[in-house]
ROBA-298074 format. One record per residue (C-alpha): residue number from 0; z, x, y. Coordinates in steps of 0.5 Angstrom, whole numbers. Example, Ala and Ser with C-alpha at 12.3 -4.5 7.8 and 13.67 -1.06 7.14 Angstrom:
% residues 2
+-----+-------+-------+-------+
: num :     w :     u :     v :
+-----+-------+-------+-------+
:   0 :    16 :    25 :    -9 :
:   1 :    14 :    27 :    -2 :
+-----+-------+-------+-------+
END
This chain:
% residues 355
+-----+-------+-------+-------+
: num :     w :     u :     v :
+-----+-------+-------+-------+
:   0 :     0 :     0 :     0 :
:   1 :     0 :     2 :     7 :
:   2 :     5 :     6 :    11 :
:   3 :     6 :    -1 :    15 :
:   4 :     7 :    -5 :     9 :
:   5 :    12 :     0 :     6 :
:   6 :    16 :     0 :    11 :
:   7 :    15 :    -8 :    11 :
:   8 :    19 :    -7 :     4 :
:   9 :    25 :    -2 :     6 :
:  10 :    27 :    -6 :    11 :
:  11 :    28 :   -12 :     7 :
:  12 :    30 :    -8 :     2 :
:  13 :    35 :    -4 :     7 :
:  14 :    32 :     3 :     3 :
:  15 :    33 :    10 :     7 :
:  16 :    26 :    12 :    11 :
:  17 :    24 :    15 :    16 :
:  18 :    17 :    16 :    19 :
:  19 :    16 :    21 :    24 :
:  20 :    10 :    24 :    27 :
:  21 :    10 :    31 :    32 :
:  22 :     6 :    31 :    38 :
:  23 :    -1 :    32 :    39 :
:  24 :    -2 :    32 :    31 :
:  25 :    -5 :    26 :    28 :
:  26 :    -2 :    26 :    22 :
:  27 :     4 :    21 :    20 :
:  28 :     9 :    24 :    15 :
:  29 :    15 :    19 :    10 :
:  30 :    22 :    20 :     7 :
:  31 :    24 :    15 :     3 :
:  32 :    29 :    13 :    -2 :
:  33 :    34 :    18 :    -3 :
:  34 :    41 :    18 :     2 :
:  35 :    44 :    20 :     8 :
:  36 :    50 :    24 :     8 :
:  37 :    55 :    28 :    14 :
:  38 :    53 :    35 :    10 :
:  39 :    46 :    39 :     8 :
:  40 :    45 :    40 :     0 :
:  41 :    45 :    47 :    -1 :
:  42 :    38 :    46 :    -4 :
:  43 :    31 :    49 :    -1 :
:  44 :    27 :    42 :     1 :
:  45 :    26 :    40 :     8 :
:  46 :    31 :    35 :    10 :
:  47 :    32 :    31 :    16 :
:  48 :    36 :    31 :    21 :
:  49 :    40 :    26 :    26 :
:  50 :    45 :    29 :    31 :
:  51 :    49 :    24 :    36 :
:  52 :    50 :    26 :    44 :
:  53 :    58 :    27 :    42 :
:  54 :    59 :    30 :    35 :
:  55 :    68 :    28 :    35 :
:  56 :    65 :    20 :    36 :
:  57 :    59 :    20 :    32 :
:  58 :    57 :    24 :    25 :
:  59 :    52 :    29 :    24 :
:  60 :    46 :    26 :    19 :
:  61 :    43 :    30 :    14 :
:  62 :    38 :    26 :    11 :
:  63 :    36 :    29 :     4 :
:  64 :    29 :    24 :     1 :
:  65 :    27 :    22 :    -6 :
:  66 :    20 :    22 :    -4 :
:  67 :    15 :    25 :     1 :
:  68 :     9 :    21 :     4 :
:  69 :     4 :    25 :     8 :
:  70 :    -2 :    20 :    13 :
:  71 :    -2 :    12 :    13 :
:  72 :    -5 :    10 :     6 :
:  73 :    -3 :    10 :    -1 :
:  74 :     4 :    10 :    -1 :
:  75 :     7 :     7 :    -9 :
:  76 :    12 :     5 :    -8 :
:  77 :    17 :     8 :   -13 :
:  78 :    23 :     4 :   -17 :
:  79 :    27 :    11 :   -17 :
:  80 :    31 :    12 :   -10 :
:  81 :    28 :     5 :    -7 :
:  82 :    34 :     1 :   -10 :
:  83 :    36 :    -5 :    -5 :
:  84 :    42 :    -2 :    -1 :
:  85 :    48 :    -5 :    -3 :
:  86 :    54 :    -2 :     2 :
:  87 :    52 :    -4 :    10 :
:  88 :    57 :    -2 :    15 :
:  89 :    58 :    -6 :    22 :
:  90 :    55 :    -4 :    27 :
:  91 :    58 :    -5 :    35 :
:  92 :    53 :    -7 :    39 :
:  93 :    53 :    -2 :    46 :
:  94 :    55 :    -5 :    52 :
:  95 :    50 :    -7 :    57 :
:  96 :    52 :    -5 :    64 :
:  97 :    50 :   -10 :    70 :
:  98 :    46 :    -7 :    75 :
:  99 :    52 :    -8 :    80 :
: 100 :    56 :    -4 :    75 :
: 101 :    51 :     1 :    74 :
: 102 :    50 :     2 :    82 :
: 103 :    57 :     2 :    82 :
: 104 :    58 :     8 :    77 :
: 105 :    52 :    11 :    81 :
: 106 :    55 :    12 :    87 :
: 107 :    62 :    13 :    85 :
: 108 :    59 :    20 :    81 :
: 109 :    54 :    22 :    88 :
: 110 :    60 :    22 :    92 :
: 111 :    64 :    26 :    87 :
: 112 :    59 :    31 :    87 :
: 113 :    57 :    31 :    94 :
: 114 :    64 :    33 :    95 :
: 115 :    62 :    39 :    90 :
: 116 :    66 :    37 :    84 :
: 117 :    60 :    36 :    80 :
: 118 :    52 :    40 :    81 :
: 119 :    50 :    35 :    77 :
: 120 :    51 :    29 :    71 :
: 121 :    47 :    24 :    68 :
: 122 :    48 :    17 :    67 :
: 123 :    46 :    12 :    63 :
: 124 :    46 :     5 :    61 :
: 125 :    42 :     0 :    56 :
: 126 :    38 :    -5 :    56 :
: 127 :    38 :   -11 :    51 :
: 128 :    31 :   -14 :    50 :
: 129 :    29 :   -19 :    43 :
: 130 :    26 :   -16 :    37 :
: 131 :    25 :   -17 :    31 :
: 132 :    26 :   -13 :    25 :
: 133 :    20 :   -16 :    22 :
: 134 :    16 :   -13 :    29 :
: 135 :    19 :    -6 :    28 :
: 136 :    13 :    -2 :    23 :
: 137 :     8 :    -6 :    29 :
: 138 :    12 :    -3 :    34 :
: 139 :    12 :     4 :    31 :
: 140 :     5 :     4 :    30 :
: 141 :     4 :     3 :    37 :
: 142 :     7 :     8 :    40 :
: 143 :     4 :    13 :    34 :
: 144 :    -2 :    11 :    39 :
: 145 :     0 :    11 :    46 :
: 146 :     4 :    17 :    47 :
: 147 :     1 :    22 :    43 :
: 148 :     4 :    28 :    46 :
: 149 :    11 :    26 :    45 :
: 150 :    15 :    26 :    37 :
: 151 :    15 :    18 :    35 :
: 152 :    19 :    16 :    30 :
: 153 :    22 :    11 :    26 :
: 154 :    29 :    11 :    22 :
: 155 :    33 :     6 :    18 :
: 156 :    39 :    10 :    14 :
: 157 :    40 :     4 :     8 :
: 158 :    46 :     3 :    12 :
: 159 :    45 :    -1 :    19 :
: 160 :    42 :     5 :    24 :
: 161 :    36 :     3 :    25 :
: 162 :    32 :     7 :    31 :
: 163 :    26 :     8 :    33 :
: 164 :    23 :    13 :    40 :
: 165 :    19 :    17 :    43 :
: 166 :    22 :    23 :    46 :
: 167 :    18 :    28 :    51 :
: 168 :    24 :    33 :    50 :
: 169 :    23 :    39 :    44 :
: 170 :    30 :    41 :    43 :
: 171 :    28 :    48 :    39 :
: 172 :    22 :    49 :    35 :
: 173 :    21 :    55 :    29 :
: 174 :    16 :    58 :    25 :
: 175 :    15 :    64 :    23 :
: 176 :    19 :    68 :    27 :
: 177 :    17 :    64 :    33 :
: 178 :    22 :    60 :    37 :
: 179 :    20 :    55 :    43 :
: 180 :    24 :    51 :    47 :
: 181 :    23 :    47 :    54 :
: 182 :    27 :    45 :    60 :
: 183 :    25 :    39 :    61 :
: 184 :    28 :    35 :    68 :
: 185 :    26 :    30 :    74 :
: 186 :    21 :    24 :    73 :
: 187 :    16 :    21 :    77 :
: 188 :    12 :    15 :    76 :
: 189 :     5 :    16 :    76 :
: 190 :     2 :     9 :    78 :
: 191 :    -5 :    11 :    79 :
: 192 :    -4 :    17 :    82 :
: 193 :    -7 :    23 :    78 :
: 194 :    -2 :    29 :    76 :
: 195 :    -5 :    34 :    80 :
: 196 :    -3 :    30 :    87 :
: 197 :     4 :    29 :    85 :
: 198 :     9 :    31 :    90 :
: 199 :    16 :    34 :    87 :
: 200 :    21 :    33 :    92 :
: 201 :    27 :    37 :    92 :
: 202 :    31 :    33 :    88 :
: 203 :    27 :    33 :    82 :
: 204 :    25 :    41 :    83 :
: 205 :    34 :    42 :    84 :
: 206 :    35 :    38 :    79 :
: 207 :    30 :    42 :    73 :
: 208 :    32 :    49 :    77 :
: 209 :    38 :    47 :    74 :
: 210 :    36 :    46 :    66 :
: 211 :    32 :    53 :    67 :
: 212 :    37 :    56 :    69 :
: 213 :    42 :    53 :    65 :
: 214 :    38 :    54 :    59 :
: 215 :    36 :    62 :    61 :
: 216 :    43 :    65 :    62 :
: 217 :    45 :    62 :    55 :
: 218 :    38 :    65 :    52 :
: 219 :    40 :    72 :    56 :
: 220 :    47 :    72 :    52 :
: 221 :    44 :    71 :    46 :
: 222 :    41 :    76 :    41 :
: 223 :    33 :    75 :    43 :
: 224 :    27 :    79 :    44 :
: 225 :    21 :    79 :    47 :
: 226 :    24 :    72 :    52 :
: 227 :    17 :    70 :    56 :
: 228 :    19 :    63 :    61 :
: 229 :    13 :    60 :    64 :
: 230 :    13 :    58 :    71 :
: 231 :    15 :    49 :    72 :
: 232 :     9 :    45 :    71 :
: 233 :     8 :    37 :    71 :
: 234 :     9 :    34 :    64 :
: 235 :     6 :    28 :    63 :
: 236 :     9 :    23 :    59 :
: 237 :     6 :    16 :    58 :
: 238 :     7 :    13 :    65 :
: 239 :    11 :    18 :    68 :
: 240 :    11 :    25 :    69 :
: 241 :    16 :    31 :    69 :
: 242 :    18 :    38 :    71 :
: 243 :    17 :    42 :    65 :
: 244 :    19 :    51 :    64 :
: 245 :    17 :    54 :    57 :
: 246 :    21 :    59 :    54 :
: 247 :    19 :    63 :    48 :
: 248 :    22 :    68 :    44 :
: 249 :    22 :    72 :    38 :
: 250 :    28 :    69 :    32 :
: 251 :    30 :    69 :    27 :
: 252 :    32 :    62 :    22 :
: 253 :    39 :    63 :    22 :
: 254 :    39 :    65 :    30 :
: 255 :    34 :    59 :    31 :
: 256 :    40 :    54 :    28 :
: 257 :    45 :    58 :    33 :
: 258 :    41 :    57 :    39 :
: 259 :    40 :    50 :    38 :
: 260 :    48 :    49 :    37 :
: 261 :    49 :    53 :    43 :
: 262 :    45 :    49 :    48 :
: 263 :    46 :    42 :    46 :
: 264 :    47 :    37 :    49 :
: 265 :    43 :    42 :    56 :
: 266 :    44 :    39 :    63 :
: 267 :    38 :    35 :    63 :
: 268 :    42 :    30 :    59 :
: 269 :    50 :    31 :    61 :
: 270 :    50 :    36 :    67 :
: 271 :    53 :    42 :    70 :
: 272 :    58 :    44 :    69 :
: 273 :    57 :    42 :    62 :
: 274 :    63 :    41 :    59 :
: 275 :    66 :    38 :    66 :
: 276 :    60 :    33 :    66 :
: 277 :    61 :    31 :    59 :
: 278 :    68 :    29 :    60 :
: 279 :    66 :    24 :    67 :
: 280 :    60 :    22 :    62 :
: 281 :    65 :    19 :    57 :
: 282 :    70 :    16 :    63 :
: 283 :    65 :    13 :    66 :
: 284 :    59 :     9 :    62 :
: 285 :    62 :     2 :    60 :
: 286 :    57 :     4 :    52 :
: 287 :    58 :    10 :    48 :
: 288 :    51 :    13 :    47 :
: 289 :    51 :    14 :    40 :
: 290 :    45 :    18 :    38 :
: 291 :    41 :    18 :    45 :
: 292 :    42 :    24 :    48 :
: 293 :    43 :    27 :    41 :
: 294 :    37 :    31 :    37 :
: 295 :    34 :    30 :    32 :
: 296 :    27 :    32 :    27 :
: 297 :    26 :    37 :    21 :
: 298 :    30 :    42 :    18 :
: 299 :    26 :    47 :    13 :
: 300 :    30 :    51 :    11 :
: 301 :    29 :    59 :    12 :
: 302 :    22 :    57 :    15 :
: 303 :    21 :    51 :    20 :
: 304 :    26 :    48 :    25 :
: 305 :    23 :    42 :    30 :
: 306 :    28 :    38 :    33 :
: 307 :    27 :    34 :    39 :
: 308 :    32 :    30 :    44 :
: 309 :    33 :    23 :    43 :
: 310 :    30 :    21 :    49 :
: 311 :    26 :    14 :    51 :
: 312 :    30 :    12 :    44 :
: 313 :    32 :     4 :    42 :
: 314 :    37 :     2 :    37 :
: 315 :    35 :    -4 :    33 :
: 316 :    42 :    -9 :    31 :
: 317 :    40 :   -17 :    29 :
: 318 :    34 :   -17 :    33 :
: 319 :    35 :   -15 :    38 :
: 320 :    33 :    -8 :    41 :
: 321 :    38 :    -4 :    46 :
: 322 :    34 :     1 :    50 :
: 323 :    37 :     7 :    53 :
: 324 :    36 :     9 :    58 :
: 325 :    38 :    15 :    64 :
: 326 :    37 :    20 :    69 :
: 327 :    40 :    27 :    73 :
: 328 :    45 :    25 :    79 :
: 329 :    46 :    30 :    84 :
: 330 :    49 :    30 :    90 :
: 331 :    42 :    28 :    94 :
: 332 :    41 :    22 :    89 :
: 333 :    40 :    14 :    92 :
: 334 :    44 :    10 :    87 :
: 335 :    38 :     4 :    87 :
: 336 :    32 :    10 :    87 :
: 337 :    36 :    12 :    80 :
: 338 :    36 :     4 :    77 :
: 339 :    29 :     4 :    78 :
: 340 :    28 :    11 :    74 :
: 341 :    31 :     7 :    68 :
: 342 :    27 :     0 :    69 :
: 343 :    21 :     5 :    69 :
: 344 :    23 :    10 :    63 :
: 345 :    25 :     3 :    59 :
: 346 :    18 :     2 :    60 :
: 347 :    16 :     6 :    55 :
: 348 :    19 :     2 :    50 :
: 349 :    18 :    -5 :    53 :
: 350 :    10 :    -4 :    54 :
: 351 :     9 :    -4 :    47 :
: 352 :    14 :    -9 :    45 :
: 353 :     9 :   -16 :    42 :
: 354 :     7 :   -20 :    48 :
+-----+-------+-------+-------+
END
């Protein structure tokens, strides 16, 4: 059967899946069956990987498949690891914030910072929007075909975690002795402008500034060679565009999974100071972000590591899709400014939602 059709059937079925497709490829790649877990397996196949924003409130998720299909077509369905799932947690829904309360938080961090007690924090909220679960593999398809450029994926965990996104964000990518990541901060929405005339105002390059920053001075301490960074380029994702730095070096695997580790969660989803942001983001959001703003991907041990930031991402409870959404603060911020940033990040979702 079709990869639609499959996912169809695991999800009436509560069977583990993820389907997932890296940026700029075509092909499609399924794990299914099989379980996840809080630890790895000490065995040598490829492994996915969910991470949340805060490791003490939310586990760390290795996903170890029973099977493994490659492409859209032909998938048979196997009795072997596609049992019915029969233990299903209770999964609380996240609170959804008004926009008075958003502006309220808002404006509240912005005076903090404009009284230097922050350089930057992000703040987030969710938006709830009816969604079928029977919609899901429509949605995942269309998305593989609008946002090319980004990691799309699917997953339900056979135990209530169902979520699907399509991130802009690489984390840290390896393969043969090659690592990459980016900094990834500031958005613009395109309209019909073309990328080549945007003007980044000094908020947007501040605010990127500082996840380069951030990200250089931890890769500088750290034991890598040949470090070569980019200079900041415009990264078009959908309808927005960003500021973007490359940085490339030479690694190794395990120095590879130490980095990642190291910069997680960076300032393009917390903020600086890192760990006192991380703290004001806790006391301050009405939700708690679960695996948004976590990371997320491939784990192929000693020979490939791609994991993306849980970015432009939604949980799927009852129906119903919570879309999270947020956007740097600094000290020259407009509260209202930044509630418009979020309706149009949601947008990247919503656009495919069936009319």
């Amino acid at each position: 059967m079709q990869l639609i059709d499959a996912q169809r059937f695991w999800l009436e079925r509560n069977v583990p899946f993820v389907s997932f497709r890296f940026p700029e490829e075509a092909q499609i790649t399924t794990f299914a069956g099989g379980y996840f877990s809080e630890s790895k397996n000490q065995d040598k196949n490829p492994c996915f990987v969910i991470a949340p924003f805060d490791i003490q409130t939310h586990s760390l998720l290795f996903y170890h498949p029973a099977h493994l299909y490659t492409g859209d077509d032909a998938i048979i369905i196997e009795t072997d690891g596609t049992k019915k799932s029969a233990n299903s947690a209770m999964i609380k829904k996240p609170f959804v914030a008004s926009k008075s309360e958003y502006l309220h938080q808002a404006d509240r961090l912005i005076g903090e910072m404009k009284d230097h007690h922050f350089r930057k924090i992000v703040l987030s909220r969710v938006i709830k929007q009816p969604l079928t679960t029977a919609d899901l593999p429509t949605v995942f398809e269309s998305m593989c075909k609008k946002y090319p450029g980004a990691f799309v994926y699917f997953l339900n965990d056979g135990n209530n975690q169902c979520w699907m996104g399509a991130s802009p964000e690489l984390l840290i990518d390896f393969r043969e002795g090659k690592a990459r990541t980016v900094a990834l901060a500031g958005t613009k929405k395109l309209d019909n402008s073309r990328s080549s005339s945007l003007v980044w105002g000094s908020k947007e390059i501040e605010e990127q500034d500082m996840v380069s920053e951030f990200i250089k001075e931890h890769l500088i301490g750290f034991p890598v060679e040949n470090l070569k960074v980019s200079e900041p380029e415009t990264h078009i994702a959908g309808h927005l565009a960003h500021l973007i730095t490359v940085f490339t070096w030479e690694s190794s695997f395990n120095e590879a999974i130490k980095l990642k580790d190291l910069l997680h969660p960076t300032p393009a989803v917390c903020g600086l100071p890192r760990n006192a942001a991380f703290q004001r983001i806790k006391e301050t959001e009405l939700h708690q972000r679960n695996y948004y703003t976590g990371y997320l991907g491939l784990l192929d041990e000693s020979a490939r590591i791609k994991l993306f930031v849980n970015l432009r991402c939604m949980q799927i409870i009852d129906n119903e899709a919570y879309i999270y959404v947020g956007g740097g603060l600094t000290s020259s911020s407009s509260s209202l400014a930044e509630w418009e940033e979020t309706q149009a990040k949601a947008q990247t979702l919503l656009s495919v939602f069936p009319k």
